[in-house]
C-alpha positions as a printed NumPy array, in Angstrom:
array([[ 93.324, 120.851,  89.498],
       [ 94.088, 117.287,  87.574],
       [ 92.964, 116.043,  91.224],
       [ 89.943, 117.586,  91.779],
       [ 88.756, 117.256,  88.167],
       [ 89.349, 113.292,  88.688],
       [ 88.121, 113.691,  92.033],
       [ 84.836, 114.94 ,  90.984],
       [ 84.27 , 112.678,  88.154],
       [ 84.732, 109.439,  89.612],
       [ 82.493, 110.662,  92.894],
       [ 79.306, 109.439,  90.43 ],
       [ 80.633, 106.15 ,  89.762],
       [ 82.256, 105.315,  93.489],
       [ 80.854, 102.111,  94.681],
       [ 79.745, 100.309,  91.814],
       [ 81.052,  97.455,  89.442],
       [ 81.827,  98.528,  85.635],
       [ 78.508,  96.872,  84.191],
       [ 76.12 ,  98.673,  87.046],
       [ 77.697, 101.689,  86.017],
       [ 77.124, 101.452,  82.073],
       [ 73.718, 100.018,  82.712],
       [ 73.238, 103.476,  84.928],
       [ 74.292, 105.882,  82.969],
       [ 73.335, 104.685,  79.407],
       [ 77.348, 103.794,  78.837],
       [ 80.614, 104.779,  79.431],
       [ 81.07 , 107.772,  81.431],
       [ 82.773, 110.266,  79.775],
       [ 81.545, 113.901,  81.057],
       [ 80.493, 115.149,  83.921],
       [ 77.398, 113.328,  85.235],
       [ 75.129, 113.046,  88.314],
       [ 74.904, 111.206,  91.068],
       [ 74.642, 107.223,  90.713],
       [ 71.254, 106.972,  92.502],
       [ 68.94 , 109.971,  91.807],
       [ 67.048, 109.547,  95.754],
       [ 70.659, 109.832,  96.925],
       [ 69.4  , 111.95 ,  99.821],
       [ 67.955, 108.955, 101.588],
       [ 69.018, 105.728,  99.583],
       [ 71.944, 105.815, 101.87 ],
       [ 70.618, 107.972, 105.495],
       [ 74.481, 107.438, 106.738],
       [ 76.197, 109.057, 103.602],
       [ 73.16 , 111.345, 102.075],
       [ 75.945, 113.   ,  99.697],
       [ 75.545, 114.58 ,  96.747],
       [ 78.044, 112.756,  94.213],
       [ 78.58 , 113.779,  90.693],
       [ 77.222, 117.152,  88.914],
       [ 80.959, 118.666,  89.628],
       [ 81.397, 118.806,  93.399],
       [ 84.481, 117.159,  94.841],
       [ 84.399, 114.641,  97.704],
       [ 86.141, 114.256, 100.714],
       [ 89.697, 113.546,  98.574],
       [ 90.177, 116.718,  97.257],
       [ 88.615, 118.581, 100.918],
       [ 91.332, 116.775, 102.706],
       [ 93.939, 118.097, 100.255],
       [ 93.109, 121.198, 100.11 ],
       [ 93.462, 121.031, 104.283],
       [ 96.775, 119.82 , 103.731],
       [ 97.714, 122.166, 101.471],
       [ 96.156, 124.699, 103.896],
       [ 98.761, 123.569, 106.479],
       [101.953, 123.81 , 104.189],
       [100.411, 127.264, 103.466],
       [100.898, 127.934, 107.182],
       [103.977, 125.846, 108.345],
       [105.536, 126.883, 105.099],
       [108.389, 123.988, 105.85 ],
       [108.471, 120.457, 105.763],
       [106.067, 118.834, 107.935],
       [105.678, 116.177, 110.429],
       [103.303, 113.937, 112.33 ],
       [103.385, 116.548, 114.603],
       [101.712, 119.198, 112.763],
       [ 99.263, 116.545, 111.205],
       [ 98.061, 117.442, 115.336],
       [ 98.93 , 120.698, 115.487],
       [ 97.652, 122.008, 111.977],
       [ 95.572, 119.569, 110.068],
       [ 92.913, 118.294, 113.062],
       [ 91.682, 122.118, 113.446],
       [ 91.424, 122.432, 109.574],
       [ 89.237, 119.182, 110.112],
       [ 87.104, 120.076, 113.064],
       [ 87.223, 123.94 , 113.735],
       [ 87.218, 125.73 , 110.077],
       [ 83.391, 125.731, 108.756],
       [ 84.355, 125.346, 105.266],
       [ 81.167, 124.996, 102.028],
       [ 80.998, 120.969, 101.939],
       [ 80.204, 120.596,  98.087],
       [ 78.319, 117.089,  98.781],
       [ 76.398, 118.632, 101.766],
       [ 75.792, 121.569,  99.802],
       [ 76.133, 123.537, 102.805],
       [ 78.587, 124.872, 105.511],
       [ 79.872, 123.085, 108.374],
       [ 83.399, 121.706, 109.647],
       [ 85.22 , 118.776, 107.43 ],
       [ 84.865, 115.818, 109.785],
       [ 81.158, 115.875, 109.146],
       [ 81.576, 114.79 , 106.314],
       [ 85.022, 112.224, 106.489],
       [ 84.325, 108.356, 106.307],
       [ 85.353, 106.852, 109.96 ],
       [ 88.85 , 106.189, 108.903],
       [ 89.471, 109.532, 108.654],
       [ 87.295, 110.726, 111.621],
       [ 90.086, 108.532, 113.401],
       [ 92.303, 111.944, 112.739],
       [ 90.027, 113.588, 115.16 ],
       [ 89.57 , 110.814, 117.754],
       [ 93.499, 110.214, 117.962],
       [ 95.422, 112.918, 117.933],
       [ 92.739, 115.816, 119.972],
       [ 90.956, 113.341, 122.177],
       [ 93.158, 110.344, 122.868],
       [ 96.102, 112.53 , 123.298],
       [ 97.896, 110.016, 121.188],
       [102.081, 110.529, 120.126],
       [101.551, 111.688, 116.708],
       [103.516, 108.962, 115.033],
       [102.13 , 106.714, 116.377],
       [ 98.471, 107.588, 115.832],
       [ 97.357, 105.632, 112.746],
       [ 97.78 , 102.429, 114.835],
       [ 94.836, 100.706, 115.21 ],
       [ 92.915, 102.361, 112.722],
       [ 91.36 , 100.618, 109.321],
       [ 93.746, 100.337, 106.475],
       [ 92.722, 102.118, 103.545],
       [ 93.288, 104.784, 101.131],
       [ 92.787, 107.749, 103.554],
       [ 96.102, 109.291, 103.575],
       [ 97.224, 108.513, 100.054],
       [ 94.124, 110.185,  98.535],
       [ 94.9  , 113.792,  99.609],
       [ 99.008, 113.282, 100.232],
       [ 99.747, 114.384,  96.761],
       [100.805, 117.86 ,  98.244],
       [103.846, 116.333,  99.863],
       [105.004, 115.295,  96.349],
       [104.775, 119.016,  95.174],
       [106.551, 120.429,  98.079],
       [108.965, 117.573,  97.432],
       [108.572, 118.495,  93.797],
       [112.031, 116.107,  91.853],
       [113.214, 114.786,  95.023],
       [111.085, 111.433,  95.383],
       [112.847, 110.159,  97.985],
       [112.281, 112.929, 100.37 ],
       [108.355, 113.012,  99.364],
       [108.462, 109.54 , 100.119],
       [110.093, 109.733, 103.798],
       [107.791, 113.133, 104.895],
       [104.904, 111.133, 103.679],
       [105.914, 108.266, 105.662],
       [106.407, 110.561, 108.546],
       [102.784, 112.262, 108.122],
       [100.848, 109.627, 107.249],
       [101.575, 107.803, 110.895],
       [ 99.486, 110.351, 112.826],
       [ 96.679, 108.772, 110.235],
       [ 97.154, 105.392, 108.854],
       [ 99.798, 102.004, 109.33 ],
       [100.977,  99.127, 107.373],
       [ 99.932,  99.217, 103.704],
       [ 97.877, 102.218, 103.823],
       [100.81 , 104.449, 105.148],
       [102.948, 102.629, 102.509],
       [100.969, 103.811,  99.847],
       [100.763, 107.084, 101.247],
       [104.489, 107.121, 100.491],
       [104.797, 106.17 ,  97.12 ],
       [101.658, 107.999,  96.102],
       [103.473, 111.702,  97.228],
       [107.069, 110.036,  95.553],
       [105.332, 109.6  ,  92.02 ],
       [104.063, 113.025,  92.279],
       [107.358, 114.263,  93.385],
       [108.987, 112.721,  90.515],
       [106.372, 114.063,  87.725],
       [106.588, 117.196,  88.865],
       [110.44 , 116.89 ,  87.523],
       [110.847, 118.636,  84.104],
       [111.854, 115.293,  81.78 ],
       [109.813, 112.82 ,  83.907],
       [107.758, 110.376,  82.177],
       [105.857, 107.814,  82.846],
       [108.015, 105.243,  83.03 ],
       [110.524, 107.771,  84.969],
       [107.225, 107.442,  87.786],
       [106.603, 103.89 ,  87.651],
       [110.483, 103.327,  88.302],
       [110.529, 105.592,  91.265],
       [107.165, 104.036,  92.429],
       [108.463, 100.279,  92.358],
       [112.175, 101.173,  93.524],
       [110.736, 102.897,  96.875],
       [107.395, 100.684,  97.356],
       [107.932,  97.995, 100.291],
       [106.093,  94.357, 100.426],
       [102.613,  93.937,  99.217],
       [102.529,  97.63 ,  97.613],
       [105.64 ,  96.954,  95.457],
       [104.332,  93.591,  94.013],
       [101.021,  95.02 ,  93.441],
       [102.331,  97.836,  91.665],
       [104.554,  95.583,  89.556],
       [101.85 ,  93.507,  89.04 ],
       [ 99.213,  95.721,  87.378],
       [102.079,  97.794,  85.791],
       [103.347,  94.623,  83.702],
       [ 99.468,  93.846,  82.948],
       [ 98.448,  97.639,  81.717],
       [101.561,  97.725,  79.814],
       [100.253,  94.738,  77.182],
       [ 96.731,  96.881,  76.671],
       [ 95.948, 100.369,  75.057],
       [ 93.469, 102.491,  76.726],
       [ 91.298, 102.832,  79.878],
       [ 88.406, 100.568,  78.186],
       [ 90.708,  97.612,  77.641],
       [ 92.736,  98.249,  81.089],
       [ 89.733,  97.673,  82.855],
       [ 89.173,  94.359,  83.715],
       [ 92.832,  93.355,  83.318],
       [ 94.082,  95.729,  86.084],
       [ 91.236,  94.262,  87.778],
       [ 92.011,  90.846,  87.647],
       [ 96.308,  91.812,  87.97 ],
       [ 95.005,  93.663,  91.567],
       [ 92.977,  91.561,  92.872],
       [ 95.177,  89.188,  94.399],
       [ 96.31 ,  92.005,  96.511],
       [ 93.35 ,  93.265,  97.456],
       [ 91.665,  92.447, 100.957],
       [ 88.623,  94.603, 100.502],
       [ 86.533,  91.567,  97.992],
       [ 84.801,  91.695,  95.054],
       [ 81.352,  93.581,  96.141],
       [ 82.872,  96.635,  97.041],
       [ 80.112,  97.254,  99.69 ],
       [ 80.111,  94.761, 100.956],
       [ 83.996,  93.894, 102.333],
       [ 85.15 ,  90.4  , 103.412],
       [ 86.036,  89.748, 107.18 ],
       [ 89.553,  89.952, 106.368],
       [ 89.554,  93.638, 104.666],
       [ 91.309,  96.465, 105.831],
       [ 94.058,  94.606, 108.428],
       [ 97.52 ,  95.248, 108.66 ],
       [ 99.248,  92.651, 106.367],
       [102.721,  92.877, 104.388],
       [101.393,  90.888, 101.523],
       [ 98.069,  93.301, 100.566],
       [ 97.894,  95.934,  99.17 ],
       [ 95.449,  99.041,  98.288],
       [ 93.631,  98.349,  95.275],
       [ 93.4  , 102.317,  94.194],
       [ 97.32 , 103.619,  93.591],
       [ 98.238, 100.483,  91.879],
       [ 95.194, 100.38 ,  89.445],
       [ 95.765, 104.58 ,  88.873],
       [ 99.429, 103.784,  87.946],
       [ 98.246, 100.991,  85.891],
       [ 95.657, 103.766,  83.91 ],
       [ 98.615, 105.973,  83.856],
       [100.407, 103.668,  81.769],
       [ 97.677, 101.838,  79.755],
       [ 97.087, 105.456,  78.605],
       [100.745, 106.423,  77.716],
       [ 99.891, 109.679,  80.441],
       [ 97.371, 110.996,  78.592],
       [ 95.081, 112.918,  81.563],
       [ 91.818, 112.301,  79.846],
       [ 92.282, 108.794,  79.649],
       [ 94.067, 108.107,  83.066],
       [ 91.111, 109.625,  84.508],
       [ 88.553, 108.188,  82.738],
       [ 89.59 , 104.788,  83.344],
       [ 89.661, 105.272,  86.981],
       [ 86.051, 106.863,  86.958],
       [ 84.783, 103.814,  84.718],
       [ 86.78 , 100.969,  86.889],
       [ 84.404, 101.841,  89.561],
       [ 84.788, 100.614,  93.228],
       [ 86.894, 103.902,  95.04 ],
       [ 86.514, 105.565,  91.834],
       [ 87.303, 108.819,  92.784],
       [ 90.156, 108.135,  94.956],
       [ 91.167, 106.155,  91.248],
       [ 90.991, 108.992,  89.525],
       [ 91.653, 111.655,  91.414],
       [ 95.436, 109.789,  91.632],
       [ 95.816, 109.645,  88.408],
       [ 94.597, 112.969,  87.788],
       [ 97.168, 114.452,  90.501],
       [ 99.991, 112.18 ,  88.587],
       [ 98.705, 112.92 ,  85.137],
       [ 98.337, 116.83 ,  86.361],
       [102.091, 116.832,  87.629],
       [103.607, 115.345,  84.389],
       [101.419, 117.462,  82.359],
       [100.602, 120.95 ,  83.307],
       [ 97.648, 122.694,  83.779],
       [ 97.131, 122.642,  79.906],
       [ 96.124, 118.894,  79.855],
       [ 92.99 , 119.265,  82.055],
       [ 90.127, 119.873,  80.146],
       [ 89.367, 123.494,  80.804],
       [ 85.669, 123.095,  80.463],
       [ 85.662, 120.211,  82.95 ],
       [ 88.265, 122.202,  85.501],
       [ 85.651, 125.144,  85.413],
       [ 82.98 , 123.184,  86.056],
       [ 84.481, 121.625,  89.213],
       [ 85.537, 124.886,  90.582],
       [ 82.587, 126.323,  90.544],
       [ 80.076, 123.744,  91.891],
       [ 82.792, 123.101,  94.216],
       [ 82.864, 127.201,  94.847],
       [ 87.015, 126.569,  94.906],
       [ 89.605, 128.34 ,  93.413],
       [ 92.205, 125.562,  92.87 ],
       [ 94.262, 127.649,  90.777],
       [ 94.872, 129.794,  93.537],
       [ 95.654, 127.035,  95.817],
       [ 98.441, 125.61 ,  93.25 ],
       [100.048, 128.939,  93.432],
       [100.191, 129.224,  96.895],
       [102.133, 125.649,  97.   ],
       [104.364, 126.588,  94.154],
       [105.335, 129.233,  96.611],
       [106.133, 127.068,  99.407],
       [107.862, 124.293,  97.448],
       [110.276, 127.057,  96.23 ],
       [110.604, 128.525,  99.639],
       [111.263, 125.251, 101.174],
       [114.072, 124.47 ,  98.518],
       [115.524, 127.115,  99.193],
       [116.179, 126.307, 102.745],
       [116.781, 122.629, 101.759],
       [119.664, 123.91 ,  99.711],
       [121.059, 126.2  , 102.518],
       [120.798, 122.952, 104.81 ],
       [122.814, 121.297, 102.537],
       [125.472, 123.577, 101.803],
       [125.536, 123.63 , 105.688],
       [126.071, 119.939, 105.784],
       [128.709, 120.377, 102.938],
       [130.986, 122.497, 104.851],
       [130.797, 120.863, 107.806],
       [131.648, 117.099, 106.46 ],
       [135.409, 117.004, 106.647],
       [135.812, 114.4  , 103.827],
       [134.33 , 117.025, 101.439],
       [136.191, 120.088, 103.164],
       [139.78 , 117.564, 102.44 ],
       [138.099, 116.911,  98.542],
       [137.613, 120.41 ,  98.107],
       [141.3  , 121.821,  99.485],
       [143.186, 119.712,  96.879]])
């Protein structure tokens, strides 16, 4: 729910620099809004989407598919059933596409980076975990890998290595990196006594390269301001040094989206860095994200999943979280309980596993007889 509700705010604001977006919208966003450009149905013919007025984008579709396939598997997952389960949630369910405002499968509505799900692993026959190879690094897997992290729920390192693991089939090098540390901060705020700082530790002890000093990087700069306003430009100006993409957001540089061990993705780092700027307040982790602009949903819709995990249900505004489900026509309530579910079903098995492992590991068998 603190995803979608992020999700579907910051879809509005995507694609646009902080002053466009005040200058649009009369000031700060702060509710529910519509779309940035009112002909949005042919301003842009390749993406006629409609954005804003409380229908979630293609973040919270693609984790609700994911979620969809832990509903099925009801285990950990691998690349493998990225191929086995998520492409036919993708290309054969005809699911109500809230920015088409129609029916029709997911991957008519996925940016090409995502289509490469499709391409890959049902056409090209590719090995699953190997898939992502070749594809354009972005944000694609971390935006809807937050499930992983609730499956995983207090065990960050295993949310980390299963994200790892999925996010192949999809994505490589930075991209699949953040993928990892995205579902190992939700992993660890879902653990009762996590805080924020409890998240940022677990994000900057597993992160790797470019994605750990990012993360440091904006972390150190939100902690010196108070509140999404003020975070704004300096998580801007802390990420951009990591950032290939460029500074019109439309408009990327030649170098954007390679592999590199130095870059990083501009959107976990700056939703950690609203995280903290706001002491975890939701409303204020998300709003920053929607009012930074650029991916803005994919902003807040992190945030919102990290907030959502530290915080409960209680801290997303009910009004807002009503109006998403419903011009969304989703029931995300519904789809939390179904994970809850599975997370305690696969724990249970986890802990059977390890008892397993415990009697069969001589050392502790030796331990345990004196």
């Amino acid at each position: 729910m603190g995803l979608a509700v992020g999700d579907s705010l910051g879809g509005s604001t995507e694609g646009y620099p902080p002053e466009r977006i005040r200058e649009r919208f009369g000031g700060w966003v702060t509710d529910i809004v519509g779309p940035f450009l009112e002909d949005w149905q042919t301003a842009r013919p390749i993406s006629p989407f409609h954005k804003g007025d409380g229908h979630v984008t293609d973040d919270t579709l693609m984790t609700l598919a994911l979620s969809n396939v832990y509903l099925q598997v009801r285990e950990h997952l691998t690349a493998f059933d990225m191929a086995d389960y998520l492409v036919p949630q993708i290309a054969d369910e005809v699911i109500f596409i809230p920015e088409l405002e129609r029916e029709t499968v997911l991957v008519n509505r996925l940016f090409f980076a995502e289509k490469y799900l499709l391409h890959r692993l049902r056409h090209a026959h590719v090995d699953p975990r190997e898939a992502g190879v070749g594809n354009v690094v972005n944000c694609g897997a971390a935006m809807y890998i937050a499930p992983v992290g609730i499956v995983n729920a207090g065990n960050p390192e295993g949310a980390y290595a299963e994200a790892i693991d999925l996010a192949g089939a999809h994505q490589v090098s930075f991209g699949r990196e953040a993928a990892g540390v995205m579902a190992a901060a939700v992993a660890e705020a879902m653990r009762p006594g996590a805080t924020v700082d409890s998240v940022v530790d677990v994000a900057t002890r597993l992160a790797k390269d470019g994605t750990k000093t990012a993360i440091e990087a904006v972390v150190r700069a939100a902690r010196g301001v108070d509140g999404w306003e003020a975070a704004i430009p300096v998580l801007r100006d802390a990420v951009r040094p990591f950032d290939s993409v460029g500074e019109t957001y439309r408009e990327p540089d030649l170098d954007a989206r390679k592999p590199s061990r130095k870059n990083a993705i501009e959107e976990l780092p700056v939703a950690l860095g609203m995280l903290v700027a706001n002491r975890g307040d939701y409303t204020g982790t998300v709003l920053g994200g929607v009012n930074y602009g650029r991916d803005s949903d994919s902003i807040a819709q992190m945030g919102g999943s990290i907030a959502g995990a530290l915080h409960g249900e209680a801290a997303v505004p009910e009004r807002w979280a009503d109006t998403v489900a419903s011009a969304s026509r989703r029931d995300f309530r519904a789809v939390a309980d179904g994970l809850a579910l599975v997370a305690q079903e696969v724990f249970e098995r986890d802990r059977k596993r390890w008892e397993r492992r415990l009697a069969s590991f001589p050392a502790t068998r030796a331990a345990a007889g004196r």
